[in-house]
C-alpha positions as CSV (number, residue, x, y, z in Angstrom):
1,X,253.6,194.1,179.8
2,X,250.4,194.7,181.0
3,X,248.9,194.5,177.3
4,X,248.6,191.3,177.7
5,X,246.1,191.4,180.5
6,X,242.6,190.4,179.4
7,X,239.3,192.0,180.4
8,X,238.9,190.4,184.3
9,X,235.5,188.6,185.0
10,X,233.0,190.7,186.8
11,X,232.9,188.5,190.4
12,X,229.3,187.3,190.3
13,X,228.2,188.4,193.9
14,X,229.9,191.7,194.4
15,X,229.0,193.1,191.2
16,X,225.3,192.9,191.9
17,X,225.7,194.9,195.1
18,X,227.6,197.3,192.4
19,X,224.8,197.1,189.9
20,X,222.1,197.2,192.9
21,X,223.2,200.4,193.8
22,X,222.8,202.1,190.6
23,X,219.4,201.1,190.3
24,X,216.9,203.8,190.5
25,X,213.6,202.1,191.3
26,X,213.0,203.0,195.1
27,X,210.9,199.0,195.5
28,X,214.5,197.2,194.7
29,X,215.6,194.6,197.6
30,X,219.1,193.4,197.0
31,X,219.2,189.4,198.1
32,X,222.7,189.2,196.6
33,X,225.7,190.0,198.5
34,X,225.6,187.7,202.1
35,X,224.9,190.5,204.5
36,X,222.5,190.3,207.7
37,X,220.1,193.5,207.5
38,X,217.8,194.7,210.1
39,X,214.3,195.5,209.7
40,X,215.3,199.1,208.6
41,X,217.6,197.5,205.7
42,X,220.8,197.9,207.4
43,X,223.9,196.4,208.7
44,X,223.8,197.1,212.5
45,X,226.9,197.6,214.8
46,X,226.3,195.0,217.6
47,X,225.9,196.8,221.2
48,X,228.4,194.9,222.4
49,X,230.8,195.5,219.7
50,X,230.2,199.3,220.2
51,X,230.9,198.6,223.9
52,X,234.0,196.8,223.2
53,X,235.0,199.8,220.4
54,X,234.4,202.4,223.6
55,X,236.9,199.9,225.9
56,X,239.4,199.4,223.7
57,X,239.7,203.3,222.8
58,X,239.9,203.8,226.3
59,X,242.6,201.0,227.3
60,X,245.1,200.7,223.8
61,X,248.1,202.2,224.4
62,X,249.9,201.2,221.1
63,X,249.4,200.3,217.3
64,X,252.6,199.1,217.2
65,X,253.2,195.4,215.5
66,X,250.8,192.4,217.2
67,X,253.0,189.7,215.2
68,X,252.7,186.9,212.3
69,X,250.6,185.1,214.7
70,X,248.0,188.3,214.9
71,X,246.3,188.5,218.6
72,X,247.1,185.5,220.1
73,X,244.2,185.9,223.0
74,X,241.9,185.9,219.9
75,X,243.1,183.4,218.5
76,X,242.7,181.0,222.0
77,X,239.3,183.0,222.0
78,X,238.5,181.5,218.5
79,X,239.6,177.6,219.9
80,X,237.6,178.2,223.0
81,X,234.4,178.8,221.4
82,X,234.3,175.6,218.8
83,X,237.0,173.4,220.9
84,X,236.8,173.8,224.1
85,X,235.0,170.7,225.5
86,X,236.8,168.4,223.0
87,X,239.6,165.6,223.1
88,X,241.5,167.6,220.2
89,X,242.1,170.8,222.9
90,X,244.8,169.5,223.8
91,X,246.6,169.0,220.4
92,X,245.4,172.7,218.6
93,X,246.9,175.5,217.4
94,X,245.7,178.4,215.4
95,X,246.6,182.5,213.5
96,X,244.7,185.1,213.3
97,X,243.7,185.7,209.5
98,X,242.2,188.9,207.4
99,X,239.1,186.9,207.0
100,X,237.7,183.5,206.6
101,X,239.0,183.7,203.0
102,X,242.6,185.0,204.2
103,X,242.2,181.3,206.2
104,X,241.3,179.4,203.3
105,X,244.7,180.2,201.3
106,X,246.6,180.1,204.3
107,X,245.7,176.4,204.6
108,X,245.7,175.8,200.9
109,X,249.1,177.1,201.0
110,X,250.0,174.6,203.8
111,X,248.2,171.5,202.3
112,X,250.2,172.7,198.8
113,X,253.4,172.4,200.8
114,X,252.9,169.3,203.0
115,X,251.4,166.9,200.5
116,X,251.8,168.6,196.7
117,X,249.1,166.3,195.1
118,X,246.9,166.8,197.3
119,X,243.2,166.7,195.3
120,X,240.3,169.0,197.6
121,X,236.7,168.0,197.7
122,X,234.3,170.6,197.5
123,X,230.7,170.8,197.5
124,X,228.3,170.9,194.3
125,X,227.6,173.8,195.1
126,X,229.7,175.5,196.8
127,X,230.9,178.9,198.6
128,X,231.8,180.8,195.1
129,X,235.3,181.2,196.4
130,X,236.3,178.1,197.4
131,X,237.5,176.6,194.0
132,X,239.6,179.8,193.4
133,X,241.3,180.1,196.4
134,X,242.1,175.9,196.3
135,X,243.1,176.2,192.8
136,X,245.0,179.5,193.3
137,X,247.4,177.6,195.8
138,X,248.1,175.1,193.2
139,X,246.1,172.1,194.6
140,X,243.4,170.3,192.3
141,X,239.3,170.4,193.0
142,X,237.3,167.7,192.6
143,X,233.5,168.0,193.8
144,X,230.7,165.6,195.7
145,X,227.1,165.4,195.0
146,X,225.6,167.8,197.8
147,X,222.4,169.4,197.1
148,X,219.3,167.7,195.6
149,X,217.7,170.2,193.4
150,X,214.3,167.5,192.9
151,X,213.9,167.9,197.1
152,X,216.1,171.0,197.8
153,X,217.7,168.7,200.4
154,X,221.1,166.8,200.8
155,X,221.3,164.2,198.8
156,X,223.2,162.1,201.3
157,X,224.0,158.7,199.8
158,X,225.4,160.2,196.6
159,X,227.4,162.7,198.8
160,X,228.4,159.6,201.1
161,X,229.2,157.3,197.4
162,X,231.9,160.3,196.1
163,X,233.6,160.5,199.2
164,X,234.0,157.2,199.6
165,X,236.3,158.0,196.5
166,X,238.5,159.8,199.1
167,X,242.1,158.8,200.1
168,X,244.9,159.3,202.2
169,X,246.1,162.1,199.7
170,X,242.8,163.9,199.9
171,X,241.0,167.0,201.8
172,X,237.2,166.8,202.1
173,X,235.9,170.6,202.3
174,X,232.8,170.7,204.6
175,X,230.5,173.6,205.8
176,X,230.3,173.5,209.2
177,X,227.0,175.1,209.3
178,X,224.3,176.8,207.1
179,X,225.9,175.9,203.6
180,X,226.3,178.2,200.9
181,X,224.4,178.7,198.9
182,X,222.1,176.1,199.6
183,X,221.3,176.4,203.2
184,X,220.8,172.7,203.6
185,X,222.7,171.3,206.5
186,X,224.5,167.4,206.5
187,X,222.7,166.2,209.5
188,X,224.8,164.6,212.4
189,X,224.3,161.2,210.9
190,X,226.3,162.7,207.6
191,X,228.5,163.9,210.2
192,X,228.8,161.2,211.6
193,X,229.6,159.0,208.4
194,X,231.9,160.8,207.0
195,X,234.6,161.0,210.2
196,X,234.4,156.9,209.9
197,X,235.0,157.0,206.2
198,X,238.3,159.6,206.8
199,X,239.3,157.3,209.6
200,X,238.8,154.2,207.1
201,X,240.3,156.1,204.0
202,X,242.3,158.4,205.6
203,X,241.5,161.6,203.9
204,X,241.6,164.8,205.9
205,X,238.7,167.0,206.6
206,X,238.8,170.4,206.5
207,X,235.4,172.8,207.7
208,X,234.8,176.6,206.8
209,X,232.4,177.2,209.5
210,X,231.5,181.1,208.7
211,X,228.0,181.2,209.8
212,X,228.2,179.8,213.5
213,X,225.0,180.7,215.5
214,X,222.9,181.7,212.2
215,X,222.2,178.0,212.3
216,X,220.1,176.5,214.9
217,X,222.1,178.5,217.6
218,X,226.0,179.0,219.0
219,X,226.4,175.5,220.1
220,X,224.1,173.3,218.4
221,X,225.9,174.9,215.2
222,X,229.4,173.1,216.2
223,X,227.7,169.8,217.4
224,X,228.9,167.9,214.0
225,X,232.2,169.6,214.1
226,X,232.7,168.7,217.5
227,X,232.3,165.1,217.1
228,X,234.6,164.9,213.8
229,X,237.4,166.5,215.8
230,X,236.9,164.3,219.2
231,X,237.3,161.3,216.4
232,X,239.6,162.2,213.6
233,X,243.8,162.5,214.1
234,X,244.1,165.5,211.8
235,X,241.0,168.3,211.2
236,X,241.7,171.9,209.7
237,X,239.2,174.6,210.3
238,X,238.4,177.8,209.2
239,X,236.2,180.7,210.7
240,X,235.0,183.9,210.4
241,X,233.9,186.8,212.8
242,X,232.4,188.7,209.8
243,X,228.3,187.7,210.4
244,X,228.1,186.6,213.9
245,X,230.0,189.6,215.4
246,X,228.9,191.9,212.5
247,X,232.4,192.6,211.8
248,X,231.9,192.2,207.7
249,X,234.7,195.0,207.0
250,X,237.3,194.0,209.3
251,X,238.1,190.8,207.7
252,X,238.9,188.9,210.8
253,X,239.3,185.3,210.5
254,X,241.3,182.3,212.1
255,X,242.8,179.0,210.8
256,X,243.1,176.3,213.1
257,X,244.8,172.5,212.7
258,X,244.2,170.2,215.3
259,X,247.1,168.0,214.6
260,X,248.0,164.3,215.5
261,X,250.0,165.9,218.7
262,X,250.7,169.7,219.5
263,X,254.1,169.2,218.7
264,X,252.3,168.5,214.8
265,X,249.7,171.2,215.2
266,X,253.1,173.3,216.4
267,X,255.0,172.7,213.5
268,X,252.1,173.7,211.0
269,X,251.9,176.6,213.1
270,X,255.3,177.3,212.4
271,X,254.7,176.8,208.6
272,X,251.7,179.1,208.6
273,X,253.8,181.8,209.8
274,X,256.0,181.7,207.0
275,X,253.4,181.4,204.7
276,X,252.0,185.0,206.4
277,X,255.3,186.3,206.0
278,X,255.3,186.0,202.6
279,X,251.9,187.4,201.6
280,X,250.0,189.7,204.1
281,X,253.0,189.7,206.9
282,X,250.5,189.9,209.8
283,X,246.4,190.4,210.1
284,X,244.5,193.6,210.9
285,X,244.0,194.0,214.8
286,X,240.9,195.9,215.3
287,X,238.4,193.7,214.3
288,X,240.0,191.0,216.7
289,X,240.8,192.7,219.7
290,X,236.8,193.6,219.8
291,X,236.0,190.3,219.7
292,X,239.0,189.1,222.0
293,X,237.1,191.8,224.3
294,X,234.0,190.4,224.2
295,X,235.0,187.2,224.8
296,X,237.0,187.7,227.7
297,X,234.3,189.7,229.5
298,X,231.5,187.9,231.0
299,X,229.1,190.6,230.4
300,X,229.7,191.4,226.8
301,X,229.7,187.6,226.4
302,X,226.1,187.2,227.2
303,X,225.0,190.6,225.8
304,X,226.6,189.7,222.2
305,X,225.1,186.0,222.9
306,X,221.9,187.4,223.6
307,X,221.9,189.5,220.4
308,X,223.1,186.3,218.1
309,X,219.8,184.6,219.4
310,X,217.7,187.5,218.4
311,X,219.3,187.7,214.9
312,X,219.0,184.0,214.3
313,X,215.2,184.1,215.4
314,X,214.5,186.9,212.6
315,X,216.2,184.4,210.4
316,X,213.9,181.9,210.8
317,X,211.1,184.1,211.0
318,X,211.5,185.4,208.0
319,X,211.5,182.6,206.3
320,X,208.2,181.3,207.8
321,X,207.1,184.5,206.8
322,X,207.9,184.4,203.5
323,X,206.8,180.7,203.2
324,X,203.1,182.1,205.0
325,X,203.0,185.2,202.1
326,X,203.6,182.5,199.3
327,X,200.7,180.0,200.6
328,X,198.0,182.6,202.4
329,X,198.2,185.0,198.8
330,X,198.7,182.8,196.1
331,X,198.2,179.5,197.2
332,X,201.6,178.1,196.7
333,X,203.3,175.5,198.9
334,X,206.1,174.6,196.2
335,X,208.4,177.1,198.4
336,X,208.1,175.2,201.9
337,X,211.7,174.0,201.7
338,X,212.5,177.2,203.0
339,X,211.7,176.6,206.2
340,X,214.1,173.8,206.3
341,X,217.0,175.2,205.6
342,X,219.7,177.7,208.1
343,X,221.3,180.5,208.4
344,X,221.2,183.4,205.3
345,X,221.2,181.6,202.0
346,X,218.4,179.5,200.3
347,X,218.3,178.4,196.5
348,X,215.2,178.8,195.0
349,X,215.7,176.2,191.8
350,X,215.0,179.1,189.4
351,X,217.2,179.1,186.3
352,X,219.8,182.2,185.5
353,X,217.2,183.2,182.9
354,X,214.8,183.6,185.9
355,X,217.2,185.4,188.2
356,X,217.5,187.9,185.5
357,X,214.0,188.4,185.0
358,X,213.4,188.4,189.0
359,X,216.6,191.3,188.9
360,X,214.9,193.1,185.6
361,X,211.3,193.0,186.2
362,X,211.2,193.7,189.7
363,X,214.3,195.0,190.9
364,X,214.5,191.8,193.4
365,X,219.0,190.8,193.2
366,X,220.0,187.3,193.8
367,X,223.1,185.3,192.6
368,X,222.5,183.9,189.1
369,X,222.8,180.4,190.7
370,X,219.2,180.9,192.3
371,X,220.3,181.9,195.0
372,X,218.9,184.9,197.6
373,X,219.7,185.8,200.9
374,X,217.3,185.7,203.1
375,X,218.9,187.9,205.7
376,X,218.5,190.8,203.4
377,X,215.4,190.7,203.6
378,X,213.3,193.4,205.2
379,X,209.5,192.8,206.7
380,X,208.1,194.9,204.8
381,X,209.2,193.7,201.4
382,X,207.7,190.2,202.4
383,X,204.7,190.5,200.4
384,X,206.7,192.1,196.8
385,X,209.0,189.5,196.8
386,X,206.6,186.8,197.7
387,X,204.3,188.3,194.5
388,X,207.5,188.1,191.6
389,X,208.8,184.9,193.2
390,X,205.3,183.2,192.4
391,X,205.1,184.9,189.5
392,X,207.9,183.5,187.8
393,X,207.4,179.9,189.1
394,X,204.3,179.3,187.3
């Protein structure tokens, strides 16, 4: 039987963290894989992750079953922190998923089941998993114009013209904040005009928001989701705990529908649960019972808070750096765009053959796509990277 299996595809991401760490050259800086690295090149353990690690080895008395559902206090935890101060509270429910991703299926599963035609529109480009995991739960993928590669913006009216497109049997995939791979945001105007064109043509919208408080900070992240879900009937959401509580190998994720009622936003609850049932049962615990402990202490709170701040100020300060290296060194302003854009990801416009070169020449790993991670980087690689990045612009 399984002679029959061809040779799998190498996934285009994690293999460079694979191929990264067999390299032997001690100058390499791995921009691939969407990690946020510290100064010293590492993943950190948030403080007040470790202190919620110490309280929770202290206070759990069990690791017996939590249920389909997961944590339910995390999951109110997750619905608090995009949806509290909304009109849709009131009509919400939400699981507990292994990861962002684990949310994605979960809710391609559900569209799959409530409306079998159903055609999803995703980004050009888009998250590198989002077509597979649509397409793996049967439903067809159709893309809008997103990114301008001439301005390394949004191109907005073309993205506004293709989801005009958009009917009653569609979903419209959104980023909720710092798209990948881009980095460029829809501003609230785009936010704006695309909840009156899925009130005029009906189609649902759906946002993976995996980067909240990367952005331009915790609240000002959700501000665009916020107003789509005081004004639509229907919204599905995704998000992930993995960047801005650190908690990458936990894989702990939520979906949420906000539904026409609860009663609605019930019933998919109840159809999400069965869906679990079939395929993972029920979601790890650890990674969200930290985070439920954070969030329900008002010290840890503001401690993780105040660490969020500090890593999205690096963000940006790394890019402005590297922007500064490119124009003060080698006289090149063609990189500004940088500046512009959120969160971890930026793509730089080079071509796959100059990826390769920037991954073979200098040891420097980004997706072949163009794009590089910004939170990878580390201070004092600044001026290297800034040197082979001009390099193979000219």
């Amino acid at each position: 039987m399984l002679s029959h299996l061809t040779a799998p595809q190498q996934d285009p991401i994690l293999s460079l963290s694979v191929a990264y760490r067999n390299d032997p050259r001690p100058e390499k800086v791995d921009l691939g894989i969407g990690v946020y690295k510290n100064s010293q090149g590492q993943t950190p353990i948030m403080a007040a992750i470790k202190q919620a690690q110490t309280q929770q080895a202290q206070e759990q008395t069990t690791k017996a079953y939590v249920g389909l559902a997961g944590c339910e206090e995390f999951n109110q935890c997750m619905v608090d922190l995009l949806l509290k101060d909304t009109s849709a509270y009131s009509r919400v429910s939400a699981i507990q998923t292994p990861g962002a991703s684990g949310a994605l299926r979960m809710l391609g599963d559900l569209l799959k089941i409530a409306e079998p035609e159903t055609t999803v529109w995703i980004s050009n480009p888009s998250y590198v998993n989002h077509r597979p995991v649509m397409e793996a739960a049967g439903l067809k993928v159709r893309y809008y114009h997103y990114f301008n590669p001439e301005t390394r913006q949004v191109d907005s009216s073309r993205m506004l013209d293709d989801l005009s497109q958009a009917g009653p049997t569609d979903v419209v995939l959104l980023h909720g904040c710092c798209h990948n791979p881009t980095g460029a945001d829809i501003s609230i105007d785009d936010w704006k005009a695309i909840t009156e064109l899925s009130q005029k043509n009906g189609f649902t919208p759906f946002i993976d928001i995996a980067y909240q408080g990367f952005g331009d900070g915790l609240e000002q992240d959700i501000v665009g989701l916020q107003h789509m879900a005081n004004n639509v009937e229907e919204l599905l959401i995704t998000t992930s705990c993995s960047k801005n509580f650190g908690l990458y190998r936990e894989r702990t994720g939520a979906a949420i529908v906000i539904g026409k009622n609860l009663q609605e936003a019930n019933n998919a609850k109840g159809k999400l649960l069965t869906l679990a049932r079939s395929t993972y049962t029920m979601p790890p615990d650890h990674g969200a019972a930290l985070v439920k402990t954070v969030l329900q202490s008002e010290h840890l709170t503001q401690q993780w808070k105040a660490e969020l701040v500090e890593m999205q100020q690096r963000l940006v300060g790394l890019r402005q750096a590297l922007c500064q290296e490119l124009v003060n060194s080698h006289k090149n302003d063609q990189f500004e765009f940088i500046k512009s854009h959120k969160g971890m990801f930026t793509v730089l416009g080079f071509s796959s053959d100059q990826m390769m070169q920037l991954r073979e020449e200098y040891g420097i790993y980004g997706v072949g796509d163009g794009r590089i991670n910004i939170a990878g980087l580390q201070e004092k690689d600044i001026q290297y990277v800034a040197n082979a990045i001009h390099t193979l612009a000219r």
